[in-house]
C-alpha positions in Angstrom: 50.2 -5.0 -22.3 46.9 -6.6 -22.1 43.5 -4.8 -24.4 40.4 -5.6 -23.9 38.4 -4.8 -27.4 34.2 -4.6 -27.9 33.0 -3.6 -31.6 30.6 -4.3 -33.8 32.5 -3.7 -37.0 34.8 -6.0 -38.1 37.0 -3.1 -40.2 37.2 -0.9 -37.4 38.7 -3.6 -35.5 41.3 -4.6 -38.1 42.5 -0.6 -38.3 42.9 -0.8 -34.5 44.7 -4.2 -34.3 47.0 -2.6 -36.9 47.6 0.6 -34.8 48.6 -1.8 -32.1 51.4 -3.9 -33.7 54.5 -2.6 -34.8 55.7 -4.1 -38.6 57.6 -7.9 -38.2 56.5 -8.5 -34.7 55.0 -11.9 -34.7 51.7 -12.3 -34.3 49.2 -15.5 -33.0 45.6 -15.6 -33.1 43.4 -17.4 -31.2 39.9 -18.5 -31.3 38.5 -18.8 -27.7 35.5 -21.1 -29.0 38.2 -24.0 -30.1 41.0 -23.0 -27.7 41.4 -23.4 -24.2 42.4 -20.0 -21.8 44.9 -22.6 -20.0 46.8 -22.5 -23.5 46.5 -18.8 -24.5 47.8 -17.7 -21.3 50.8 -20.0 -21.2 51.5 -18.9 -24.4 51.1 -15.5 -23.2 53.4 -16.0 -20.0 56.2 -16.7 -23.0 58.5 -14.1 -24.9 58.8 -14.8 -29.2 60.7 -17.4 -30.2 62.7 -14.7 -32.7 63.2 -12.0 -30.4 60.7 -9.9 -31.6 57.6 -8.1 -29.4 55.2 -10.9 -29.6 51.1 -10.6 -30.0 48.7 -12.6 -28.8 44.8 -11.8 -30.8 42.0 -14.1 -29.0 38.7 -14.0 -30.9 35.3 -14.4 -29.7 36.8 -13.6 -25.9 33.1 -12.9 -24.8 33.8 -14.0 -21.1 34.5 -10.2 -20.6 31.1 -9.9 -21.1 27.9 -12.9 -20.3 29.9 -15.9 -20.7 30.8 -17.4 -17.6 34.8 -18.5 -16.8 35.2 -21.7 -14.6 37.0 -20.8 -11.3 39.9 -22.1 -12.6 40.1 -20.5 -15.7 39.2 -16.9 -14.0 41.9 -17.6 -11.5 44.3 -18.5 -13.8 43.4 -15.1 -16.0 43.0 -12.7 -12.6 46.5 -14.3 -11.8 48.2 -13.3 -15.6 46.3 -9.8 -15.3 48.0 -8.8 -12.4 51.5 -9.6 -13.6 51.1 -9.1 -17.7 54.0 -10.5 -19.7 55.8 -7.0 -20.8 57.4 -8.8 -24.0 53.3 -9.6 -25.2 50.3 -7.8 -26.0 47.1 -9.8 -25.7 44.2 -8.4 -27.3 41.2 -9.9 -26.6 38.5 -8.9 -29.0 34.7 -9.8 -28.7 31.9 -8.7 -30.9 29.1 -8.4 -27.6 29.4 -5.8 -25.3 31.4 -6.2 -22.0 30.3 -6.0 -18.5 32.1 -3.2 -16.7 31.3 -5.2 -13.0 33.6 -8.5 -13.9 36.5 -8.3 -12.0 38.5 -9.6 -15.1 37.4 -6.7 -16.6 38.5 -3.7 -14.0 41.5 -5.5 -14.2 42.6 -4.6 -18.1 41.9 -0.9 -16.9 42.4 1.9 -19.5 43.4 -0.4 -22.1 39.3 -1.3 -22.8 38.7 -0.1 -26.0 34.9 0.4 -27.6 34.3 0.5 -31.3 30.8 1.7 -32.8 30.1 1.3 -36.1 28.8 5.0 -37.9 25.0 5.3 -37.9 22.8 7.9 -39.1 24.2 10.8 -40.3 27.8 10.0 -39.1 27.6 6.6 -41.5 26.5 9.3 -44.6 29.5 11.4 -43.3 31.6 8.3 -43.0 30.7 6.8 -46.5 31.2 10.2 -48.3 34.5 10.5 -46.6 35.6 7.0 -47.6 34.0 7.2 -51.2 36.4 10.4 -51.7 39.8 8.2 -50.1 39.3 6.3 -53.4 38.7 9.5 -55.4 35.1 7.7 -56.4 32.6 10.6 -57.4 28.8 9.8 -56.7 26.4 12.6 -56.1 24.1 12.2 -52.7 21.5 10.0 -54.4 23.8 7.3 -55.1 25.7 7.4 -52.0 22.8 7.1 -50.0 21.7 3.8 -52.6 24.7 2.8 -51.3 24.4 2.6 -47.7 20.6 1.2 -48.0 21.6 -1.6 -50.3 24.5 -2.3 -48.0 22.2 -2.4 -45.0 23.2 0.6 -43.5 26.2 -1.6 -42.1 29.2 0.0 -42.2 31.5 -3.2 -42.9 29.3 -4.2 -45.7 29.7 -0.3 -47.1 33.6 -0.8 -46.8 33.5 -4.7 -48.7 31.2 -3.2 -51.8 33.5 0.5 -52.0 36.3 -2.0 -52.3 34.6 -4.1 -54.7 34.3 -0.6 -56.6 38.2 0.1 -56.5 38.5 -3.0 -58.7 36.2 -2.2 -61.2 37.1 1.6 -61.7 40.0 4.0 -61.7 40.1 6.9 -59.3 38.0 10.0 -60.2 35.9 7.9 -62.1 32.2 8.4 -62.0 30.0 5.9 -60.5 26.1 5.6 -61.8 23.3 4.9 -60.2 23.1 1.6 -62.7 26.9 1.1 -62.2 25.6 0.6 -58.0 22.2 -1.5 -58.9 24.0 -3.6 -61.0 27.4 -4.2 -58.6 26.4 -3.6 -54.7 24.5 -6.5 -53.0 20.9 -5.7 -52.7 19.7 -7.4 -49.7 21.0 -9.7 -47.6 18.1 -12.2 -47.9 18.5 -12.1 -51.9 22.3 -13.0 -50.9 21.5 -16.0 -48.6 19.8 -17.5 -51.7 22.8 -16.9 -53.6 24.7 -18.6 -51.5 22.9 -21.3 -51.0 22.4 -21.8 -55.0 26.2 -21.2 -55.3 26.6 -23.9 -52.5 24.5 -26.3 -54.2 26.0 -25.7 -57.6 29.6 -26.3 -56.2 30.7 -22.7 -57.0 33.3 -22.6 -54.1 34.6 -19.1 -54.8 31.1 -17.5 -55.2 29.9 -19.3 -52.2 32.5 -17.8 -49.7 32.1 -14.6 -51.3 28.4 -14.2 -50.0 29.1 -16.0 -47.3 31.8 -13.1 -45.9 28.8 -10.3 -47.1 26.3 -12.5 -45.0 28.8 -12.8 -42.0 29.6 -9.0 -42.0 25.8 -8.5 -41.9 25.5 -10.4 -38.7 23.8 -13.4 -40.2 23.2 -16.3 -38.2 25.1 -19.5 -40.0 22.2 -21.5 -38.6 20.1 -20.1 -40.7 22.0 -20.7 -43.4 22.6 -24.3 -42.4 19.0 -25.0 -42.2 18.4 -23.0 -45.9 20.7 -25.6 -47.1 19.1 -28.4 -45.2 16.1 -27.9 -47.4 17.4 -27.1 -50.5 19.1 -30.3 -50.2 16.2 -32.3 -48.7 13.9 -30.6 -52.0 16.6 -32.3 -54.2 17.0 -35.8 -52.7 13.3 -35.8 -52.5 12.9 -34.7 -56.1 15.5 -37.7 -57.4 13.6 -40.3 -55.1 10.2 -39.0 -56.8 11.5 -39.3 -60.1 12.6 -42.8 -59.0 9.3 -43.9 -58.6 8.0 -42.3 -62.1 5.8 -39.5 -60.7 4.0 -36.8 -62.7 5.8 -33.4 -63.2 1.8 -32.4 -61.2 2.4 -34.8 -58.6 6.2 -34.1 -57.8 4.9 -30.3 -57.4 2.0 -31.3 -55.4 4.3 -33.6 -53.1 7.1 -31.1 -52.7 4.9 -28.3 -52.0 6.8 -25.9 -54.5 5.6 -23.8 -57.7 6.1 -25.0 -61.0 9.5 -22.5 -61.4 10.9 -24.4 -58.9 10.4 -27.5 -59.7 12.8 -26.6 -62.8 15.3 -25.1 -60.5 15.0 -28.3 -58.0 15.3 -30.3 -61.3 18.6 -29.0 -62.8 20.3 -29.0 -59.5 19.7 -32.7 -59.0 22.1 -33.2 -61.8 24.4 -32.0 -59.8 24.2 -34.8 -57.5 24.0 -39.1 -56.7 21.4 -39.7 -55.0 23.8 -42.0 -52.3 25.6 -38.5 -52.6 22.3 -36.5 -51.2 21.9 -39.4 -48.2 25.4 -38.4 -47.1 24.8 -35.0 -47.2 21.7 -35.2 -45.3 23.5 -37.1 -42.5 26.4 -34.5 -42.4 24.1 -32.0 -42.1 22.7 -33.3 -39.1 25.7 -34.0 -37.8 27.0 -30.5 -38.0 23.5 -29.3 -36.1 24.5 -31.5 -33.3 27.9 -30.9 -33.3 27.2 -27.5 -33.0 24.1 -27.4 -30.6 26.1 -29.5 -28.3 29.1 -27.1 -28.6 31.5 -29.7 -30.3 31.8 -27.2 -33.2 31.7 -23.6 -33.9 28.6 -22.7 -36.2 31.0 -20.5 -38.4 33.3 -22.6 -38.9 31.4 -25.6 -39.2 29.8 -24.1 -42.3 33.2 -23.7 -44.0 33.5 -26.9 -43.2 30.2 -28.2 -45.1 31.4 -26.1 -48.1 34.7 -27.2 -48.1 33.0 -30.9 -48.1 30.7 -29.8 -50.6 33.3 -28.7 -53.0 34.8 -32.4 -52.7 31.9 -34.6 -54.0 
């Protein structure tokens, strides 16, 4: 059986996926932005090695939608579509929307599936109805504090109600400074987060926000080029202090406010300055790795603060 999934929430996808294999079936995911379609559909066209139902997830498989297939990868996919392995679900999942013209489309018929994300009233429906599975009681003011501070995104509401269920015991109640002080405010307060728990090596913290940020639709880029600065602010900082300048003139030069500079200061402790030229040059490395498609931009970031975490 071959699906064809389009969503926009990442926890509505993981309850359908689950809907759609049976316990101890064997699973293999793909991600079509580091793997070819030649090898996901041979190892489609084969049963499981332990004679189980075998299933076959393929990330990011946005060539149902604008990306463009090579004639020999669309032939090769028209060709498996027509004569699906019966021993393997597919599931091709993709975060865009598809087009309904492609013929690769037409071709995975009924089994196109479209998850939306609640909005509006629905998401206050949704969130009350999910804030009474964990027997949570809030009144309406706090469940809508809930759902602004989490962006009005639906995955993000799921992340923080979870965050909750560690925290407190069912039928406890939840304050409105219990919320202010644990839910995420805004996702740009959480990109500097991440980039000071990047900077100050705090692994665990970092790939927290990063998942919030992610959930939020936030483009790694832009974290990259947050941490490009950060980083360029520090090696500038150690080089100025190299050459004896003024606490006036180092703020002066680096264009920041005195605050900063303390900030700037204490995370250059961190760090060699030999250390801060590397990192520079990996992070343009990663840019044009991933501008020139060697890399993918999410997973090049883990990659930076997996790197990070080494030094």
């Amino acid at each position: 059986m071959v699906y064809l999934i389009s969503t926009d929430s990442k926890v509505m996808l993981d309850k359908k996926i689950n809907s759609l294999i049976k316990d101890g079936e064997e699973v293999i995911s793909y991600n079509y932005l580091e793997t070819s379609l030649d090898e996901i559909i041979d190892s489609a066209s084969y049963g499981s090695l332990f004679d189980y139902h075998k299933n076959i997830i393929v990330k990011n498989a946005d060539f149902f939608g604008s990306v463009k297939l090579n004639d020999k990868e669309k032939n090769k996919l028209v060709k498996y579509l027509d004569n699906p392995n019966p021993d393997v679900n597919i599931i091709f999942v993709t975060y865009n929307s598809i087009d309904k013209r492609k013929e690769i489309v037409k071709k995975v018929g009924e089994n196109i599936i479209i998850l939306t994300a609640p909005k509006g009233y629905d998401l206050i429906n949704y969130t009350k109805l999910l804030i009474n599975k964990y027997g949570f009681l809030m009144n309406d003011e706090e469940v809508k504090y809930l759902i602004s501070a989490s962006l009005n995104s639906w995955d993000l509401i799921n992340n923080e109600v979870e965050k909750l269920s560690l925290l407190f015991e069912s039928n406890s109640k939840i304050s409105m400074k219990d919320l202010q002080n644990i839910v995420c405010s805004n996702a740009k307060d959480n990109e500097f987060k991440f980039v000071d728990a990047v900077v100050n090596k705090d692994g665990g913290e970092a790939f927290d926000y990063l998942k919030d940020l992610l959930l939020l639709k936030v483009d790694p880029l832009k974290l990259f080029n947050l941490l490009t600065r950060e980083y360029r602010l520090i090696l500038m900082y150690q080089i100025l202090y190299n050459k004896n300048y003024s606490r006036n003139d180092m703020i002066k030069e680096l264009g920041v406010y005195d605050w900063q500079l303390d900030k700037i200061r204490k995370e250059s402790n961190v760090y060699h300055i030999d250390d801060l030229k590397d990192i520079m040059i990996s992070l343009n490395d990663f840019d044009y790795a991933i501008k020139s498609g060697q890399k993918e931009k999410t997973l090049a970031l883990e990659e930076f603060i997996v790197n990070i975490m080494g030094l």
